[in-house]
Backbone as CSV, one residue per row, in Angstrom:
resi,resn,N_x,N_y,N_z,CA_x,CA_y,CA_z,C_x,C_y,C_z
1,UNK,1.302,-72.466,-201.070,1.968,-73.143,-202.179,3.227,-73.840,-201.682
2,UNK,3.474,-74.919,-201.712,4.595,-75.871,-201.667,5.874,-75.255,-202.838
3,UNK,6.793,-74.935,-202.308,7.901,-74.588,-203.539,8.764,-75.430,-203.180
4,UNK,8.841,-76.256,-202.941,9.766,-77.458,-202.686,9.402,-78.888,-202.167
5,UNK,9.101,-80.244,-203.378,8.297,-81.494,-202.551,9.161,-82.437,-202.959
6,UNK,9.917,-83.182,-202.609,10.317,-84.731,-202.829,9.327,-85.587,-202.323
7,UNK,8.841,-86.674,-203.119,7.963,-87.543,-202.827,9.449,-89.067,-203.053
8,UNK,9.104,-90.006,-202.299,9.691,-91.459,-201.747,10.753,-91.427,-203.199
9,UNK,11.866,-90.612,-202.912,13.542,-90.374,-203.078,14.264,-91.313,-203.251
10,UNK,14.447,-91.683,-204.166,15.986,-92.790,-203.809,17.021,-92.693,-204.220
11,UNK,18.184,-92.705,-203.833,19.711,-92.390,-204.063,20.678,-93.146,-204.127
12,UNK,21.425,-93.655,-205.269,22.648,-94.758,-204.819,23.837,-94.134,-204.897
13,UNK,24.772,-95.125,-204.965,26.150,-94.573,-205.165,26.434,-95.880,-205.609
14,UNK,27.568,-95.537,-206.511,28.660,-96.690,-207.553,27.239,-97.696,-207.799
15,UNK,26.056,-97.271,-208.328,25.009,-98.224,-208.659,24.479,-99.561,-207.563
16,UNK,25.369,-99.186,-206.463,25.073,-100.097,-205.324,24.573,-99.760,-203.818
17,UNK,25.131,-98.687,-203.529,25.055,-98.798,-201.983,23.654,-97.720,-202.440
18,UNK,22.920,-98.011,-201.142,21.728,-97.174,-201.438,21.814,-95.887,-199.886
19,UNK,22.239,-94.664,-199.804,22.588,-93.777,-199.275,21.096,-92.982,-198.887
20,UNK,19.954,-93.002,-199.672,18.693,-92.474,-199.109,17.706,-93.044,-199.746
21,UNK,16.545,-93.650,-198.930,15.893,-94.868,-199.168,13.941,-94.107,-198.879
22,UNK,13.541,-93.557,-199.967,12.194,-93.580,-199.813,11.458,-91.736,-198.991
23,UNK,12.732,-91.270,-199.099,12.580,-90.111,-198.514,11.345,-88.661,-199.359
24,UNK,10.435,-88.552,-198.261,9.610,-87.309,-198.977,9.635,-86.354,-197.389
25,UNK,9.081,-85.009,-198.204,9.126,-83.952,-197.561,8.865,-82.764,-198.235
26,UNK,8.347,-81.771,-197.698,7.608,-80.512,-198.394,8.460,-78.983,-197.665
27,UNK,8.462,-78.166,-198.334,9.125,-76.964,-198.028,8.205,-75.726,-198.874
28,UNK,7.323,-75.640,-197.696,6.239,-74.437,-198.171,7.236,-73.532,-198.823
29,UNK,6.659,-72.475,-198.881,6.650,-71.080,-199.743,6.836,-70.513,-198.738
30,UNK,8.003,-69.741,-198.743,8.382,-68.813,-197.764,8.466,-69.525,-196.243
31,UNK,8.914,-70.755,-196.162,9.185,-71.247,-194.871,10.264,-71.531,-194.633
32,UNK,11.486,-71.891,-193.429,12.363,-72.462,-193.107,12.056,-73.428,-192.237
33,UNK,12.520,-74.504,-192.905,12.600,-76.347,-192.606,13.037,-76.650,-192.948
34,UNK,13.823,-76.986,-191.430,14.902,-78.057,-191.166,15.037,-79.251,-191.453
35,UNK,16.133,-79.755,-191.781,16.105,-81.222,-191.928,17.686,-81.947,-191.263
36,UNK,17.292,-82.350,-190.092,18.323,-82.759,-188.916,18.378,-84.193,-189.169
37,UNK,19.700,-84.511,-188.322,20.336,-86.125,-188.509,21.845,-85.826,-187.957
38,UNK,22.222,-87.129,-187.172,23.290,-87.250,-187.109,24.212,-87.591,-188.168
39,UNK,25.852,-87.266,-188.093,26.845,-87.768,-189.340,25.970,-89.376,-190.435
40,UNK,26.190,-88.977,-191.316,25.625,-90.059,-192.283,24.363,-90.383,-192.489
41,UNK,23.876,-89.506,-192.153,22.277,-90.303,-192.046,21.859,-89.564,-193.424
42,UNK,22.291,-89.137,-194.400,21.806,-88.574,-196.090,21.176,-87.514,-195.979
43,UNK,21.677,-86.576,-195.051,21.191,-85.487,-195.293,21.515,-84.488,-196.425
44,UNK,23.179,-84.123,-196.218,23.611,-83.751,-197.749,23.071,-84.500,-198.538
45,UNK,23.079,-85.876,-199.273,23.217,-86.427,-200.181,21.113,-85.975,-200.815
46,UNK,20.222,-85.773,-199.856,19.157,-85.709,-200.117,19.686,-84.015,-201.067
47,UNK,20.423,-82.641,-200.276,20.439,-81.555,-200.947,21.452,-81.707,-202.398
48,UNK,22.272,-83.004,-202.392,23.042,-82.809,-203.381,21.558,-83.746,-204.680
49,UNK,20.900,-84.281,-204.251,19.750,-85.024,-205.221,18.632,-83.286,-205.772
50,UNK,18.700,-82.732,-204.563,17.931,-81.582,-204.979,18.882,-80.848,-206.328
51,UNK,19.966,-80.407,-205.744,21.053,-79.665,-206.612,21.188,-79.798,-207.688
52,UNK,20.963,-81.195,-208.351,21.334,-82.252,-209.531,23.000,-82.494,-209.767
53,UNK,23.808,-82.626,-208.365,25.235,-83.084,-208.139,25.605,-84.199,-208.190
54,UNK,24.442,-85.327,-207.430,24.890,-86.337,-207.706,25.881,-87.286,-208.133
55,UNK,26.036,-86.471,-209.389,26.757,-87.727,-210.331,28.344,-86.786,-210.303
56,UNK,28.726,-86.232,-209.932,30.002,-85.858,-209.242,30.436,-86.800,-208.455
57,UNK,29.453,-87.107,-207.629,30.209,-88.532,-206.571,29.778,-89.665,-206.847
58,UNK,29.633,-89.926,-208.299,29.043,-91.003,-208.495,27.710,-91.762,-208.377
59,UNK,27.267,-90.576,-207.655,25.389,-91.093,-206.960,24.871,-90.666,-208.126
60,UNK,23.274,-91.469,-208.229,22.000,-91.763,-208.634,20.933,-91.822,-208.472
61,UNK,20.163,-90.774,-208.751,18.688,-90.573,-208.353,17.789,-91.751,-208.918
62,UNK,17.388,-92.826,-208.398,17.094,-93.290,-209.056,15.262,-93.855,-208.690
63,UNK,15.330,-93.459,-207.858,13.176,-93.365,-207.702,12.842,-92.148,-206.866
64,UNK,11.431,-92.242,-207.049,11.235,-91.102,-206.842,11.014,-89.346,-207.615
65,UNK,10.433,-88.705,-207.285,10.383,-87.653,-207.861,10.787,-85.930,-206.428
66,UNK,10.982,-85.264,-207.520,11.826,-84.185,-207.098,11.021,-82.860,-207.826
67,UNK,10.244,-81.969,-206.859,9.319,-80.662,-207.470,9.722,-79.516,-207.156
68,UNK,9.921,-78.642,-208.021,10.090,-77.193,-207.656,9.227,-76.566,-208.347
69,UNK,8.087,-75.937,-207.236,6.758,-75.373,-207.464,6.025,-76.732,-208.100
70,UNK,5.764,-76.288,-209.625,4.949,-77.001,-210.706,5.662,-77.779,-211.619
71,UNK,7.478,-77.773,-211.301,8.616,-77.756,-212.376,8.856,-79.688,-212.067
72,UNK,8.940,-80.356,-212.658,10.157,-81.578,-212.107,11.180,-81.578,-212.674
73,UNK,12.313,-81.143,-211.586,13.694,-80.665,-211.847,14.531,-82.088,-211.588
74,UNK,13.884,-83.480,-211.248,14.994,-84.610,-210.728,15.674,-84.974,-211.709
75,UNK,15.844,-84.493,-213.384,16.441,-85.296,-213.830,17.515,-83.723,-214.955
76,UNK,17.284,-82.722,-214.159,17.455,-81.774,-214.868,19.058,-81.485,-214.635
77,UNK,19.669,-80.662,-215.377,21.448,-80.723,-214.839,21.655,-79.452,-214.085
78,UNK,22.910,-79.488,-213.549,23.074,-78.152,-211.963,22.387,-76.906,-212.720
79,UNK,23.107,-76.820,-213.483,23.028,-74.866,-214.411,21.521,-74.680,-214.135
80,UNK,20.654,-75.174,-214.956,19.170,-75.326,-214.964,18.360,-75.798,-214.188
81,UNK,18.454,-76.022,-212.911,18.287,-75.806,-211.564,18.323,-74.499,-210.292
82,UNK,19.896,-74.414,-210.800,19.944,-72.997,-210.767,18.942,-71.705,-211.113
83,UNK,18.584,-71.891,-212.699,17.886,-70.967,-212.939,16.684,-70.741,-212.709
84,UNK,16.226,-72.263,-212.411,14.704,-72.210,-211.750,14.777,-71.449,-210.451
85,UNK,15.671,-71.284,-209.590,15.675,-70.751,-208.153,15.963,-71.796,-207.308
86,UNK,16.690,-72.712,-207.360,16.958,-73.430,-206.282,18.541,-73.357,-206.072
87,UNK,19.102,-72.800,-205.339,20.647,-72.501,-204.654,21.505,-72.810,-203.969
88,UNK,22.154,-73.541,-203.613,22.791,-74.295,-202.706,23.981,-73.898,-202.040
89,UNK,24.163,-73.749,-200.558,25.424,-73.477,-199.865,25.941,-74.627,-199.754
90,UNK,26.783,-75.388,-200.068,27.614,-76.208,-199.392,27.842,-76.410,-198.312
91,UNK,28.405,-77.482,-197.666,28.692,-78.137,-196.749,30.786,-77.692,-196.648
92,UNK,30.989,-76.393,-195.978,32.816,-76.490,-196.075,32.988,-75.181,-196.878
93,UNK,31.413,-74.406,-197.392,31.981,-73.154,-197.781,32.397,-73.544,-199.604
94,UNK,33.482,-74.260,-199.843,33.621,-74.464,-201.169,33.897,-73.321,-202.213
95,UNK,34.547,-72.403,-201.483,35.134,-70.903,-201.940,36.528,-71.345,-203.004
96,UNK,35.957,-70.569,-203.875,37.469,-70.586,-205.165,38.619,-69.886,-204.075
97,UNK,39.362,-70.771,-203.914,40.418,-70.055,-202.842,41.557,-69.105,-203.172
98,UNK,41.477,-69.114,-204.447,42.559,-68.050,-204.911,42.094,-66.755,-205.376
99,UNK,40.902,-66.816,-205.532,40.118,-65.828,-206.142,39.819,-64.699,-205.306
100,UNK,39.765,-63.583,-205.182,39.441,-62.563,-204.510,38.238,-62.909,-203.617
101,UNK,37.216,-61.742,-202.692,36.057,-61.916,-202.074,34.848,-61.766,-202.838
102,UNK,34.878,-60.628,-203.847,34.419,-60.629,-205.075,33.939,-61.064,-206.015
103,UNK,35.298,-61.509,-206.772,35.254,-62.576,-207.893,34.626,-63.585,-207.388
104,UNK,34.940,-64.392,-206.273,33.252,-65.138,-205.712,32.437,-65.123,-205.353
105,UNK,31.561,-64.045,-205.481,30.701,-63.450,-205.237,29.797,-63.227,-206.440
106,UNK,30.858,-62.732,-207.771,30.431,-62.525,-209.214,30.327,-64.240,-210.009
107,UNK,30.796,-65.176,-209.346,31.178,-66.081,-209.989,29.506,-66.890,-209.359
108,UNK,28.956,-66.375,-207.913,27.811,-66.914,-207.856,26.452,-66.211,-208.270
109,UNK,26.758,-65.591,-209.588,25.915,-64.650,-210.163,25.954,-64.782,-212.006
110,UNK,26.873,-65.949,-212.149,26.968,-66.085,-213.530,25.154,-66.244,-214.318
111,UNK,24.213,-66.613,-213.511,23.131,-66.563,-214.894,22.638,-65.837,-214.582
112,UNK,22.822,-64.638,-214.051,22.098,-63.422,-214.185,22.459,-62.389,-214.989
113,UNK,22.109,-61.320,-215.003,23.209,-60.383,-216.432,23.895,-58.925,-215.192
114,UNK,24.590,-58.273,-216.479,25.544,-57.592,-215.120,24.780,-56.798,-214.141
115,UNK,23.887,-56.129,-215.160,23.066,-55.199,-214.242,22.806,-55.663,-212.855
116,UNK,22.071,-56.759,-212.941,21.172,-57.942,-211.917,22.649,-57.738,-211.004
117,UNK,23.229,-58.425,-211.680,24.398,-58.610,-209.864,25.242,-57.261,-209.927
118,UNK,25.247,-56.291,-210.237,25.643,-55.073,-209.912,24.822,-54.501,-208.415
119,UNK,23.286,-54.730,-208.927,22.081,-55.076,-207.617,22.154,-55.123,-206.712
120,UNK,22.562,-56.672,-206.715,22.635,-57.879,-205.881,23.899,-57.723,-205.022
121,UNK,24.789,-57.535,-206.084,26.337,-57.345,-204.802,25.885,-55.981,-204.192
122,UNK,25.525,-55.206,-204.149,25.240,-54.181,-203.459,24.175,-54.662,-202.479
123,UNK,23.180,-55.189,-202.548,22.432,-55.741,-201.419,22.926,-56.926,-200.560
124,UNK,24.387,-57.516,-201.133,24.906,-58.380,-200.322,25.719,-57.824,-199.225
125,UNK,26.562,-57.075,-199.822,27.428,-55.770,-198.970,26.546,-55.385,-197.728
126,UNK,25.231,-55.360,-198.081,24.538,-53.985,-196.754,24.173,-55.622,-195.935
127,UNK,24.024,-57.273,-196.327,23.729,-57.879,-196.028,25.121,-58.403,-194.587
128,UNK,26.644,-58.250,-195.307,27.031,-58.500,-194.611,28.889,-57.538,-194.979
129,UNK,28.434,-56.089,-194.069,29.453,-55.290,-193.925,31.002,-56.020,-193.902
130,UNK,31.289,-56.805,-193.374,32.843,-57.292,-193.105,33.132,-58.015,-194.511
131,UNK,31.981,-58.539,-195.415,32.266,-59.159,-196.700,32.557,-58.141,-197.624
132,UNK,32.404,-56.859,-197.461,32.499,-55.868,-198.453,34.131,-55.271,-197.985
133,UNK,34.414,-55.100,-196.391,35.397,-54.994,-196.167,36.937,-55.609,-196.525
134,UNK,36.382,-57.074,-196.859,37.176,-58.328,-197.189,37.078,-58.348,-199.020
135,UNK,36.391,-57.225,-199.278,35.890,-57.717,-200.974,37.160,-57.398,-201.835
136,UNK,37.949,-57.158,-201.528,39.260,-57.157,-202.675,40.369,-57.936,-201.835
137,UNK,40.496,-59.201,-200.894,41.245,-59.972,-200.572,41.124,-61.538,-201.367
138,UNK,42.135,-62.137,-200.744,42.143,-63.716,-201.259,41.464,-64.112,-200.012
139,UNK,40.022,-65.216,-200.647,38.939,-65.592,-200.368,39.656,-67.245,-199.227
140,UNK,40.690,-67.367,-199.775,41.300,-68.599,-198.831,42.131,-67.775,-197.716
141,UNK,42.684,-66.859,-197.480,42.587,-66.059,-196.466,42.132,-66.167,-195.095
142,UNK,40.743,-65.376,-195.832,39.759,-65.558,-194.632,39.273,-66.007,-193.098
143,UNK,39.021,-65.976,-192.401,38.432,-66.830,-191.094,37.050,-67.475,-191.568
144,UNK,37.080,-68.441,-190.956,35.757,-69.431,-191.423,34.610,-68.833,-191.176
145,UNK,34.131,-67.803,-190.321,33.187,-67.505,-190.241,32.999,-66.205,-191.782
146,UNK,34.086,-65.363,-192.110,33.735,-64.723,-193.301,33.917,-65.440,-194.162
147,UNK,34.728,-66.673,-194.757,34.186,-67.634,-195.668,32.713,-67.839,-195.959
148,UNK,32.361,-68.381,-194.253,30.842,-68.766,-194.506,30.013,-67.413,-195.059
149,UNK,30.154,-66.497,-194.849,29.029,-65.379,-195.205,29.479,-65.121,-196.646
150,UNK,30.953,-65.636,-197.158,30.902,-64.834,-198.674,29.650,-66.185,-199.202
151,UNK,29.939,-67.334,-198.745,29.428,-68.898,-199.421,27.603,-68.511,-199.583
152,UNK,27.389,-67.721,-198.599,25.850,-67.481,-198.196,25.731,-66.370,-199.292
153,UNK,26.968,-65.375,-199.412,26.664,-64.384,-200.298,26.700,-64.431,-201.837
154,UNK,27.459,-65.568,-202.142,27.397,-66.067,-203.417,25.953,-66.191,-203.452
155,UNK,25.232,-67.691,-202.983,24.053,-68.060,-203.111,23.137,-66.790,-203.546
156,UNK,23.149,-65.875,-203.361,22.611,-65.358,-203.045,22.394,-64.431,-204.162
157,UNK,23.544,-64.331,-204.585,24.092,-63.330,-205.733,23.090,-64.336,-207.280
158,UNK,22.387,-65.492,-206.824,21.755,-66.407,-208.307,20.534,-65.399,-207.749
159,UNK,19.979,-65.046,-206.821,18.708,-64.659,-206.526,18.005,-65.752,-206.237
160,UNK,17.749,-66.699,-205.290,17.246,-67.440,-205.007,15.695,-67.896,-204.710
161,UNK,15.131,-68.034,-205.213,13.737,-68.454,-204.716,13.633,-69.725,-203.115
162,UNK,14.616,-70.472,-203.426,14.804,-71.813,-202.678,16.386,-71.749,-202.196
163,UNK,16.622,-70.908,-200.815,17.746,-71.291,-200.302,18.215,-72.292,-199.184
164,UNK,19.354,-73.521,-200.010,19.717,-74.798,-199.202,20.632,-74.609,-198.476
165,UNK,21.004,-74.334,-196.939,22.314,-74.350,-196.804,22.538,-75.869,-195.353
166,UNK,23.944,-75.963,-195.797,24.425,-77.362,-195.262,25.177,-77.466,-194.732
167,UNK,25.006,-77.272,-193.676,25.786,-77.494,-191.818,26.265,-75.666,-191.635
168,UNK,25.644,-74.939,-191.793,25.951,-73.515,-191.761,26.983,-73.215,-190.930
169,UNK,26.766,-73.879,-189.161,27.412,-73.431,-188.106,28.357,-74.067,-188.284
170,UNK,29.025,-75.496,-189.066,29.828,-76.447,-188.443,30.888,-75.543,-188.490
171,UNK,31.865,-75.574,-187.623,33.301,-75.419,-187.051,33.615,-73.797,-187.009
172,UNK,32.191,-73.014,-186.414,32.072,-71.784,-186.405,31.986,-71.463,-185.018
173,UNK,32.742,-70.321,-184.563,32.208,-69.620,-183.142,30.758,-69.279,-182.633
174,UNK,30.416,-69.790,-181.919,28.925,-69.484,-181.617,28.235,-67.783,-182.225
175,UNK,29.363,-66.989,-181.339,29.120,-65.261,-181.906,28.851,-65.185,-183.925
176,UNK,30.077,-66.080,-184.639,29.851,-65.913,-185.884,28.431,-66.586,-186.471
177,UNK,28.187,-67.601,-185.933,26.891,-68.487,-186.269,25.448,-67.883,-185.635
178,UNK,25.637,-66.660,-184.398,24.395,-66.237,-184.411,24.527,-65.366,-185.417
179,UNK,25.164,-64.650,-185.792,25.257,-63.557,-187.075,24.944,-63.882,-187.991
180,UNK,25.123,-65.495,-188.904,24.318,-66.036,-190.441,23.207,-66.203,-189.911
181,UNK,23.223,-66.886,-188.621,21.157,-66.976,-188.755,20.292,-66.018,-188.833
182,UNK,21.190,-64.541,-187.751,20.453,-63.803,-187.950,20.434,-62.951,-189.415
183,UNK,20.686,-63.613,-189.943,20.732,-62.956,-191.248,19.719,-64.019,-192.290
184,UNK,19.769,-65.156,-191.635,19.112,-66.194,-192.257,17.678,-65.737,-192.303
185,UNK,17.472,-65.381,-190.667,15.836,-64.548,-190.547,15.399,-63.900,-191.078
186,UNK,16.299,-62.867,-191.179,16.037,-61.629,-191.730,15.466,-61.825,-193.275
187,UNK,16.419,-62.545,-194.319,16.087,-62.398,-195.294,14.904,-63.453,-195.743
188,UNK,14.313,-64.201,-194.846,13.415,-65.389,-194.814,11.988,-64.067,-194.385
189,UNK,12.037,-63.187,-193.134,10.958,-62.597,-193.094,10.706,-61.404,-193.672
190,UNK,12.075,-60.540,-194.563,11.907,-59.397,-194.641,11.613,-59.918,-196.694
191,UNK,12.255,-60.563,-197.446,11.990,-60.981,-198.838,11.724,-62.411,-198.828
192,UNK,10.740,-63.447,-197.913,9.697,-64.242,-197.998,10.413,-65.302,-198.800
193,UNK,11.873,-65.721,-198.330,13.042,-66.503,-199.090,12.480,-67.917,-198.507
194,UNK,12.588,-68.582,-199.000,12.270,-70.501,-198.585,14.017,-70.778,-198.280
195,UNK,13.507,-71.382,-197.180,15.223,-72.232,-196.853,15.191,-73.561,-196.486
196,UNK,15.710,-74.397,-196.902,15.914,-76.038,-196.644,17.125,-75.533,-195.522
197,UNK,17.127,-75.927,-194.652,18.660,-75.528,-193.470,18.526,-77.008,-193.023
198,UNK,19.915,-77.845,-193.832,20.577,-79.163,-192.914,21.706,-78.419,-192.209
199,UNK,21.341,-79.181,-190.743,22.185,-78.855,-189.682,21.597,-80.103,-188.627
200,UNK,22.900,-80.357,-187.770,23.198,-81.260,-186.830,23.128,-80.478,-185.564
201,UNK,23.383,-79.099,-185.083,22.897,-78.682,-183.979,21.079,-78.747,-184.486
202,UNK,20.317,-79.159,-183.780,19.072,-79.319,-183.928,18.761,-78.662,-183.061
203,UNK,18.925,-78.202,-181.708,18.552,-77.050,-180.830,19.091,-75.198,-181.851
204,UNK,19.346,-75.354,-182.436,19.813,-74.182,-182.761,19.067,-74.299,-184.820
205,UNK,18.463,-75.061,-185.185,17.685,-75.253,-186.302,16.208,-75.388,-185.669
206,UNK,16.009,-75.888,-185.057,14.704,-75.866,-184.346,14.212,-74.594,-183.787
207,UNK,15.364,-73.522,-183.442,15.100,-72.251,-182.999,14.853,-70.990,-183.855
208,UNK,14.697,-71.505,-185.090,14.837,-70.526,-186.284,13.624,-71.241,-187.445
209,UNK,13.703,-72.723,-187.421,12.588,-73.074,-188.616,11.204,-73.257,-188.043
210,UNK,10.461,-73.881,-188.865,8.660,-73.710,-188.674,8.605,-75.041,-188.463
211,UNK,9.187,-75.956,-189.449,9.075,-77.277,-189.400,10.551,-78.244,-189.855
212,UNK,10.484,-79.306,-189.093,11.207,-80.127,-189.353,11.453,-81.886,-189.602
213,UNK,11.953,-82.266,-190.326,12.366,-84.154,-190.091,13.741,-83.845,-189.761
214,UNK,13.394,-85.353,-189.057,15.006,-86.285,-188.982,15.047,-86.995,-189.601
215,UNK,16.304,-87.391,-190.228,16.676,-88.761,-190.745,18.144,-89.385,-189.761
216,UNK,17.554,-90.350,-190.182,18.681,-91.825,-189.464,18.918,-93.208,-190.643
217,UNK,19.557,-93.489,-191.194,20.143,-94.330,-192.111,19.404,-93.911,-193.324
218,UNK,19.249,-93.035,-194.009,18.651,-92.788,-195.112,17.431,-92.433,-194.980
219,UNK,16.494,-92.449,-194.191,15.375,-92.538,-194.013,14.566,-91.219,-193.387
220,UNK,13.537,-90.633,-193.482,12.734,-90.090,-192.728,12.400,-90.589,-191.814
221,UNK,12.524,-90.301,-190.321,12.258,-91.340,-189.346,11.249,-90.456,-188.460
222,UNK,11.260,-89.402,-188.127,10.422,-88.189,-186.959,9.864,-87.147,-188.344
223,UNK,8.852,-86.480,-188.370,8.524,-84.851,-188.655,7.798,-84.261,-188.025
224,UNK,7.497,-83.052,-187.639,6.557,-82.147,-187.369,6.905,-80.621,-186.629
225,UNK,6.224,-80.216,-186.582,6.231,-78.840,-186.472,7.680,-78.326,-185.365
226,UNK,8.373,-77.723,-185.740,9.379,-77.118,-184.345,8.842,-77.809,-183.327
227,UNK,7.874,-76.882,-183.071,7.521,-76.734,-181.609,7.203,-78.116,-180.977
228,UNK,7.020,-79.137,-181.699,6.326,-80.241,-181.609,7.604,-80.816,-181.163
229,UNK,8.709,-80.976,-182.448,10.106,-81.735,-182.023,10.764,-81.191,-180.506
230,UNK,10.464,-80.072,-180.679,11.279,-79.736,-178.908,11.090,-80.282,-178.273
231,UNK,9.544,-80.672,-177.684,9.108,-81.368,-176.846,9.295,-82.541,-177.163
232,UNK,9.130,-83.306,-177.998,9.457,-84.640,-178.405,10.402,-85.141,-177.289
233,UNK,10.498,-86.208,-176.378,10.976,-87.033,-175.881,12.240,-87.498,-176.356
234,UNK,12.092,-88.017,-177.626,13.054,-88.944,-177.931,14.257,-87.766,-178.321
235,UNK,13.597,-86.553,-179.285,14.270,-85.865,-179.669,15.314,-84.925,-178.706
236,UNK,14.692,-84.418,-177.736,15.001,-83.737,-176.430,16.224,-84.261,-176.185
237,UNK,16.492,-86.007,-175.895,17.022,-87.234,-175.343,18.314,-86.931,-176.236
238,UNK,18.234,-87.410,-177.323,19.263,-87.698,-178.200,19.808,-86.742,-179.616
239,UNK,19.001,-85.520,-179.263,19.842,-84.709,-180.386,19.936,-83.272,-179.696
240,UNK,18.747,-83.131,-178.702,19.109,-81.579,-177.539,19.857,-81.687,-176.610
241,UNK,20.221,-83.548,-176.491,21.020,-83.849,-175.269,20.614,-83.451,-173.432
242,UNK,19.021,-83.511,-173.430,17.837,-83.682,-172.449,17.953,-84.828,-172.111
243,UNK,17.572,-85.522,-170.890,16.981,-86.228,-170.519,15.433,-86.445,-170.470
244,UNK,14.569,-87.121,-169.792,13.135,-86.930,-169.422,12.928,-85.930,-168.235
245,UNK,14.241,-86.099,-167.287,14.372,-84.937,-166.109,14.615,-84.041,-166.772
246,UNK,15.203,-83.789,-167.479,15.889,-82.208,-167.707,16.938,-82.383,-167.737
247,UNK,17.807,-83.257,-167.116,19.186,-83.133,-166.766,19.750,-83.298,-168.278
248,UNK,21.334,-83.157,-168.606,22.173,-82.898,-168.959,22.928,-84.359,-169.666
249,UNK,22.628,-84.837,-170.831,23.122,-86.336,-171.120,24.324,-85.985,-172.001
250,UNK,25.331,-86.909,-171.205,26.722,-87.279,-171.439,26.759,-88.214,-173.202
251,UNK,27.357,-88.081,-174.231,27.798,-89.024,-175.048,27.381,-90.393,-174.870
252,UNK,28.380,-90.688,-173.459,28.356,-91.883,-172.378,26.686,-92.645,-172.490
253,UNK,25.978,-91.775,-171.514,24.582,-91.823,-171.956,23.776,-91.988,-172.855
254,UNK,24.329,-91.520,-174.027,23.009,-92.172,-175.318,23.728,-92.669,-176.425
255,UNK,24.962,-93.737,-176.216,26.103,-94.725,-176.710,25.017,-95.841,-177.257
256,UNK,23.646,-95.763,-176.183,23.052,-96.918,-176.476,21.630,-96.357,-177.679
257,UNK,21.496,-95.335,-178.514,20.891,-94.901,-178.651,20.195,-95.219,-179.737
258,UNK,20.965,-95.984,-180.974,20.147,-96.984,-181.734,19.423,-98.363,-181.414
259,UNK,20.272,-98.812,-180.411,19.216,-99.991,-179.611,18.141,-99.450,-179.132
260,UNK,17.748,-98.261,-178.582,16.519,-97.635,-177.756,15.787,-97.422,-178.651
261,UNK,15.770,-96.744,-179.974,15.131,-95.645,-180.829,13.690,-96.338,-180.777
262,UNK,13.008,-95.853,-180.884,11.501,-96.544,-180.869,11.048,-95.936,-182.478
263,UNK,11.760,-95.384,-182.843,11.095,-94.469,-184.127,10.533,-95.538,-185.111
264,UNK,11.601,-96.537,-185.589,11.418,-97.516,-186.851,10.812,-98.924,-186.359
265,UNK,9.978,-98.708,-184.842,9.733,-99.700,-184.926,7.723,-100.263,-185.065
């Protein structure tokens, strides 16, 4: 079963600029797939079209369709999205910063009833010990890496059927970022969780999902299986930072890398 399909997507902003152009893609049931791209290429803006955020920044869904399971949620508002099971981590964490570790934690559990996240915060705690340790501090406090796990632990606290998260690792210590994935696994193989994971390390999303696309100016440009993108040439080249030898490519080195792309042509 597919629990997650965008079929040919379209997205504007201020009714003009067009930010994602024709984009589809599927997110089985119980799978993690990736969806990689360098800065700007609409990767958020595709999870904020899932979310129904959009129109916070002024963007517009405006072709295309948007499925969860059997549901079409593209025209539906955040709350009721939510309740279908689709969840979203942000891109920066996006923690009430004055608020305790807690209180945001309870605050990502508002449509459930108390019982439910009485539950839930207790299965978040055993999920991630130092968040329970931190659970009666100020949430702006924090070090970025326990930010990121309360942000994961909110999500989490809706009960998610469909978890999105967006740039997980950025501006994290390697040690803190193997710790969410491995937690990412865990709850993907041990309660059969679906995850959309946008991320720009693509060697380190490729090492954890089943399947993946890239996008480059709005667009779907590469998909297929992990294992498939590793090997991929182009991909290896310009987002594992491979050569065709093996060797080791400099910035310097793939400066020229939209003139080369063979993808769109």
């Amino acid at each position: 079963m597919t629990a997650l399909s965008l079929t040919n997507i379209q997205v504007l902003y201020d009714r003009a600029i067009e930010a994602v152009r024709d984009v589809s893609l599927e997110v089985p049931e119980g799978a993690i797939v990736a969806l990689l791209g360098s800065n700007g290429a609409g990767k958020s803006t595709v999870l904020k079209a899932i979310s129904g955020i959009l129109e916070r920044e002024e963007g517009e869904l405006v072709g295309g369709t948007i499925r969860h399971r059997d549901q079409d949620i593209g025209k539906l508002d955040p709350d009721t999205i939510v309740r279908t099971g689709i969840v979203q981590v942000p891109e920066g964490r996006a923690l009430f910063p004055t608020l305790t570790v807690e209180e945001n934690l309870q605050m990502g559990g508002y449509t459930r009833s108390s019982s439910e996240n009485a539950e839930t915060l207790a299965q978040v705690y055993d999920l991630f010990p130092r968040v329970k340790e931190r659970r009666h501090q100020i949430a702006g406090y924090l070090s970025g890496g326990e930010q990121q796990m309360v942000a994961v632990g909110r999500a989490l606290m809706a009960r998610p059927k469909v978890l999105m998260l967006d740039e997980p690792s950025l501006g994290l210590a390697p040690q803190v970022v193997d710790g969410i994935f491995d937690t990412i696994i865990r709850l993907n193989r041990e309660h059969r969780l679906t995850v959309l994971l946008v991320e720009q390390n693509a060697q380190l999303a490729l090492s954890v999902a089943e399947y993946g696309y890239i996008m480059e100016n709005g667009r779907i440009v590469l998909d297929g299986t992990a294992e498939n993108l590793r090997k991929n040439q182009d991909v290896q080249e310009f987002y594992l930072g491979f050569s065709a030898s093996g060797d080791r490519k400099s910035m310097r080195d793939v400066k020229h890398y939209k003139r080369r792309k063979r993808w769109l042509s």
